[in-house]
N, C-alpha and C positions, 0 to 999 in steps of 0.2 A: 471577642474571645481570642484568646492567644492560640497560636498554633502550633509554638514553642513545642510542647511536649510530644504532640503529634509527629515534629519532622526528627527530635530525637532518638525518640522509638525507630523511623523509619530509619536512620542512619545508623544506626546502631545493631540494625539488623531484624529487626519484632516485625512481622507480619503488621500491616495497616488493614480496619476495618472499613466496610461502605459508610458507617458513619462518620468517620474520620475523613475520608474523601470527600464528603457533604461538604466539614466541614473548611479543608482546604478549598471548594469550589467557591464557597460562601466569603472566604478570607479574599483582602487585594493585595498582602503579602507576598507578592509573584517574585519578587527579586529571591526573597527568602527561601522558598519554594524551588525555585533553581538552582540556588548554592545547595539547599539538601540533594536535591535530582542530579547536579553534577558530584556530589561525592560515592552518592548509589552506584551512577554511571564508572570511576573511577576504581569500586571495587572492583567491576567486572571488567574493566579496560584499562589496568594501572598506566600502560607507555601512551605517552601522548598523538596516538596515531587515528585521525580521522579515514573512515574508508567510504571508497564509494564504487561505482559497481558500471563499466561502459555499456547500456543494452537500449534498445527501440521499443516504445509503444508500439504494435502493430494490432491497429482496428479494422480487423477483420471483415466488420461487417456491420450496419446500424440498424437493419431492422431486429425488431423490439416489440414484444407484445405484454409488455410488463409497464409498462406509458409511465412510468414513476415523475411525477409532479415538478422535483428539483433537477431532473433531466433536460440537458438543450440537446442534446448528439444525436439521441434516437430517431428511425421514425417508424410509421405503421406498417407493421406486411405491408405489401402491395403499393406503398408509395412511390409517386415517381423519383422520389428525391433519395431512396433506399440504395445500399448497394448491397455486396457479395463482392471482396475483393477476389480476382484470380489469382490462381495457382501462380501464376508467373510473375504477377506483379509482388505477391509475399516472397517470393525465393530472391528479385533483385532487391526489394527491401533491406532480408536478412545480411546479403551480400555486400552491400553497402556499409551495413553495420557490421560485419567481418573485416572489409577492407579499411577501417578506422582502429580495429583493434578491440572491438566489440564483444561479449561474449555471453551477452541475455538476450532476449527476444519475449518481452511482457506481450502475449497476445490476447484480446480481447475484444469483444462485441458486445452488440444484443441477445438477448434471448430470443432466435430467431426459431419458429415454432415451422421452418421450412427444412431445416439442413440436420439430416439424418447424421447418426451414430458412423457410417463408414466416413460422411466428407469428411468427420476431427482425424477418425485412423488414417485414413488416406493419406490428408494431408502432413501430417506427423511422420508418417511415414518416408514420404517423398521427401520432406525437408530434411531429415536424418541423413538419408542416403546422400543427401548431396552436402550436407552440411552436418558431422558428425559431432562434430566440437561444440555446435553452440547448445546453449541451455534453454532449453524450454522451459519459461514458468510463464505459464498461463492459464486461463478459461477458471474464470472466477465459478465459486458457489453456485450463485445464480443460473449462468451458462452450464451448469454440471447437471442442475437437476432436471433444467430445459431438457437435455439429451438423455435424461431417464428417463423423463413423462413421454419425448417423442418414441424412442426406441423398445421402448414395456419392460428393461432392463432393472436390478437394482441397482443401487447407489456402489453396491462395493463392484458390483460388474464392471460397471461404466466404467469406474474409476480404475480396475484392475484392465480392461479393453485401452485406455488412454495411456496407461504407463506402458504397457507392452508397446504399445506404438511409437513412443517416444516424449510422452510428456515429462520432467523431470521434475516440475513442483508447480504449486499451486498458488496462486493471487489471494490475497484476501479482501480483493474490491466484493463490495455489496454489503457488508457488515450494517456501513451507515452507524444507526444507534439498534442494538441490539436488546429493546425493546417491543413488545407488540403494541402497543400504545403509540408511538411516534412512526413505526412500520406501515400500522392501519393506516395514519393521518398522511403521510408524505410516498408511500407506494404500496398501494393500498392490494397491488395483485405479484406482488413479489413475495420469495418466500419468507419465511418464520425465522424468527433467531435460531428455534432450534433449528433447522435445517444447514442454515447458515454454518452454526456448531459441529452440526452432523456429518458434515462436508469437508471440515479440515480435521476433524478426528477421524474419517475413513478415508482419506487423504494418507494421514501417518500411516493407518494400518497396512495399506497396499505397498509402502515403501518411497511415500514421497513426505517433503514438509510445506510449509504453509506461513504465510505472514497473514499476520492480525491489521486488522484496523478502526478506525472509527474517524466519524464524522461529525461534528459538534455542531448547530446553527441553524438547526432544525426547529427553534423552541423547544425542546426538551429541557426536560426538569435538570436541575444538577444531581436527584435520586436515580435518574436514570442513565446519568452520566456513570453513577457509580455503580450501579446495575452491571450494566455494560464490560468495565472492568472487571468487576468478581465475574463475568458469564467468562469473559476471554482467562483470568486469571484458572478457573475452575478446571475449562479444557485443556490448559497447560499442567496444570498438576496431574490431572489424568493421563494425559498420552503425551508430551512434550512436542507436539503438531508444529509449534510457532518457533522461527526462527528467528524474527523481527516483529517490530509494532510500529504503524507507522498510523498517526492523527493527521487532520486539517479541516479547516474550517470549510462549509458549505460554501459556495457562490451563487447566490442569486439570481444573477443577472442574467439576462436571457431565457429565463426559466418559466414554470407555470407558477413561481413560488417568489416572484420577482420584488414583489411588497415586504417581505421578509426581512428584519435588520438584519445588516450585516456585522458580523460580528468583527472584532482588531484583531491587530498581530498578538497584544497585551492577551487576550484572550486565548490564541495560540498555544503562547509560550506558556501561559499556565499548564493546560491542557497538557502539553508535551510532559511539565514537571510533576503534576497530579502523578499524570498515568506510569512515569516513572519509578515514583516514590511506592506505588499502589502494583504497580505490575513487577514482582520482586523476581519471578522467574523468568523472565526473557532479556535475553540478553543483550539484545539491539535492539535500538531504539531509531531509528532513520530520520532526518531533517525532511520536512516536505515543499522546497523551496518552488514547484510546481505552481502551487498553489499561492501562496506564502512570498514570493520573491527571492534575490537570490542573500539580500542584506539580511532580512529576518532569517532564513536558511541559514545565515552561518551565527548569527545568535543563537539559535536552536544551540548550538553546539556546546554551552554555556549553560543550558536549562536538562541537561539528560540528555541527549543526541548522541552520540559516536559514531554517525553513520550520515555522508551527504544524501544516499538514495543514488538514481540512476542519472547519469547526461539526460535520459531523457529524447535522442535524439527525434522522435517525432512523439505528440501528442496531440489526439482528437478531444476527446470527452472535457478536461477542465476547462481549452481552447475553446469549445462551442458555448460557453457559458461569458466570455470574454474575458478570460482569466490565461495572460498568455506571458510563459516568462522563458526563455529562451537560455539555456548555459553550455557552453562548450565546455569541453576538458581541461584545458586551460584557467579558463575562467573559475572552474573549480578549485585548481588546483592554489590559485590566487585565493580566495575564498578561505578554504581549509589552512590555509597559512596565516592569511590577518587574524584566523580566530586564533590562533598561536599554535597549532596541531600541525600533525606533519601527513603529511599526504599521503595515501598509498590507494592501488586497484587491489579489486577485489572480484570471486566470484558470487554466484547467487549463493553459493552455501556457506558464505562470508571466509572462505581460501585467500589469502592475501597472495596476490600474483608479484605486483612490485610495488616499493615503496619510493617516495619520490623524494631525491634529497631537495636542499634551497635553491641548486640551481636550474634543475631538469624542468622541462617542459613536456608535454604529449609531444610526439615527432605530427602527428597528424588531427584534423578537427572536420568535424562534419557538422554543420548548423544548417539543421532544415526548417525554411520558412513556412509553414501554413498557411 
């Protein structure tokens, strides 16, 4: 079946159906598919400028009482192999990532069913005071609601208690596929989509925003691929939560879910164009070369992308699965250029700081090895 008609509607500006998603998912049309998703991408980003954003994973902490199947990073309360990173070793972290030119701090863990509502103020607090510039986007869904069932708080409390402190916006790790069908199957004690939803919509209302995500390679159906999309499309028309959308494929490897095919980059890059073509109101669309590599990353850019994502400069959780791709500033910068785009930083609220003409370089690079 053609799919002709499908991506000219979408280019043309008409709203696309979950049945039309279907059957893009169904199509191997992927080139096709990308030339629509890169002209979508083009309305909303006419100058040819690639951005990406200098900030740190900071893993907090890996105990976990949510044991999710496709998990390597976690471990049980009470393991000897758990941690709690300290207060001091998060501040030279961030510090680190300051003295590069840094200006995100992506902080996340476990759902650790130990650490009370004041250690997130606390610490949010202390980090401010010493570090007033940098941006907090951190402590995903997941983590939010943990510190509602520990603390007997509501969700808009919590969440009004964490921006007072200092949080400035919100992760959208845990999405996964926003299905209860594949939720049950693959983390069988985490929360609900809705919750999940619930979370980056009272996110917006406190005065913060939120990136989307998903995760493909779960065996999930391609109806629930499309599912997934109308859930995250739905929340955006309602309260405009999402600032970005960012997909990638699961890694198996190391996992409880190890038997699982893994899926290609060819699969990816569909995924990126689908959700492009189908997600008409968000505006950034992020490369996830984390996961993906730094070659397919800049493909991405070709398929809907506008956006490289973060340096990156430390990551646990994909790492623990042995999915490890290393990019300095630089190497970005090289990158964002062979796709033929011009480089520039940015911050988490997509503010272009500076653009990079062909001969500039980053003056400094931090690569930390794991």
């Amino acid at each position: 079946m053609s799919i002709d008609a499908i991506l000219e509607r979408a280019v043309s500006g008409e709203r696309i159906s979950m049945e039309d998603a279907v059957k893009l998912y169904e199509s191997d049309e992927v080139e096709k598919m990308g030339e629509a998703a890169n002209k979508i991408m083009e309305k909303w980003h006419p100058e040819p400028i690639t951005t990406f954003v200098i900030g740190r994973n900071v893993n907090y902490t890996n105990f976990c009482d949510t044991y999710c199947r496709f998990c390597a990073f976690y471990r049980a309360p009470g393991s000897k192999e758990g941690y709690v990173l300290s207060d001091d070793t998060i501040f030279q972290k961030i510090q680190e990532t300051i003295d590069v030119g840094g200006t995100e701090i992506l902080m996340q863990g476990g759902t650790n069913p130990d650490l009370p509502l004041s250690y997130y103020t606390e610490l949010l607090q202390n980090i401010k005071k010493r570090f007033p510039d940098i941006w907090m986007h951190s402590f995903s869904p997941a983590e939010i609601w943990k510190i509602v069932e520990v603390s007997g708080l509501s969700l808009e409390e919590v969440l009004r208690e964490l921006k007072e402190a200092g949080l400035d916006s919100m992760p959208g790790g845990g999405a996964e596929i926003l299905t209860e069908e594949t939720r049950l199957r693959v983390s069988r004690l985490k929360i609900t989509w809705e919750q999940w939803i619930d979370a980056m919509k009272m996110a917006k209302k406190v005065g913060m925003h939120g990136s989307a995500t998903m995760v493909i390679g779960f065996g999930e159906s391609f109806e629930e691929r499309a599912l997934h999309l109308q859930r995250i499309r739905d929340a955006q028309d309602e309260t405009e939560c999402f600032t970005a959308f960012i997909s990638w494929l699961f890694q198996p490897e190391n996992t409880g879910m190890y038997k699982t095919k893994k899926l290609t980059p060819r699969d990816y890059l569909k995924n990126v164009a689908i959700s492009r073509i189908f997600l008409d109101n968000i505006p950034n669309f992020q490369s996830s070369w984390v996961t993906m590599g730094p070659e397919i990353g800049k493909l991405s850019l070709q398929y809907g992308c506008n956006d490289f994502g973060s340096t990156m400069i430390e990551e646990n959780v994909v790492s623990a699965a042995g999915t490890t791709h290393k990019v300095n500033t630089n190497k970005i910068l090289r990158l964002i250029r062979e796709a033929g785009k011009i480089p520039a930083q940015r911050t988490t609220a997509y503010d272009i700081i500076r653009v990079f003409d062909e001969a500039e370089s980053a003056e400094k690079d931090f690569v930390m090895q794991n």
